[in-house]
C-alpha distance (Angstrom), angle and dihedral (degrees) to the residues before:
residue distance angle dihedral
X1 . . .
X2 3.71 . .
X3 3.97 125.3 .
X4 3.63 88.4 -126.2
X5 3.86 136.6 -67.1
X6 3.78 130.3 -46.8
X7 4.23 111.6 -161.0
X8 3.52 107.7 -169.9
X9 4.08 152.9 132.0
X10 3.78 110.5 -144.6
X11 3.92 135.6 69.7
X12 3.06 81.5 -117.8
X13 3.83 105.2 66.3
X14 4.46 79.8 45.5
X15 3.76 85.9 63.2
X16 3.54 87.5 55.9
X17 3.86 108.7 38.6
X18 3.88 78.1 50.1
X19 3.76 94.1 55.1
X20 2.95 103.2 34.4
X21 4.45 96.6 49.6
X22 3.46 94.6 -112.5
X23 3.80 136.4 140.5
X24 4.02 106.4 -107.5
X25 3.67 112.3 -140.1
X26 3.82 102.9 -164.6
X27 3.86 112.0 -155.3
X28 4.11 116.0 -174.2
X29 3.90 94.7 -162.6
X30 3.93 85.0 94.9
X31 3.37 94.7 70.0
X32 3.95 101.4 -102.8
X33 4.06 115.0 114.1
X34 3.64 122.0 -112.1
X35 3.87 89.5 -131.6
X36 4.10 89.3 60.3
X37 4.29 89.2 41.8
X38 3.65 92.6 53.6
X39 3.58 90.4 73.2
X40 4.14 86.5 79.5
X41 4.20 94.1 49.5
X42 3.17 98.7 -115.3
X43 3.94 111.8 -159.5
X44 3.73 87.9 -137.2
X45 3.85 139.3 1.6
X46 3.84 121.7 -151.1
X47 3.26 120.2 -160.2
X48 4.08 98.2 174.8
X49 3.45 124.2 18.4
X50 3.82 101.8 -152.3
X51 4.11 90.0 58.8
X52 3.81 96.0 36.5
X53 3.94 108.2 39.0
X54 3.82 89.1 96.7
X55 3.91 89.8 60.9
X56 3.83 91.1 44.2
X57 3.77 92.7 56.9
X58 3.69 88.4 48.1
X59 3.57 100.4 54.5
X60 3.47 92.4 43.5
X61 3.98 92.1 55.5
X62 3.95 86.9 45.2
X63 3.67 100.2 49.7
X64 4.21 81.8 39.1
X65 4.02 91.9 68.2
């Protein structure tokens, strides 16, 4: 079970949710491509927040229990 959730768009924040145990939630409205954030496994990538936020909120309540 994770430590918690990690939101973010950089290899860099992968390198943390991975360090630190948490979930990585990749988003690609940063700039960085989901092809080079799915190196860290993220649980879910979002590429647009108005079509995905449903999805969000549902991995977030599955990874919550």
């Amino acid at each position: 079970m994770p430590n918690g959730v990690l939101v973010g768009d950089t290899g860099g924040d992968g390198v943390a949710a991975n360090a630190g145990h948490f979930a990585f939630v990749a988003v690609t409205t940063g700039g960085t491509s989901a092809k080079k954030l799915s190196k860290f496994s993220p649980v879910l990538v979002v590429d647009d927040w108005a079509t995905q936020l449903e999805d969000f909120l549902a991995t977030v309540k599955r990874l919550a229990k």
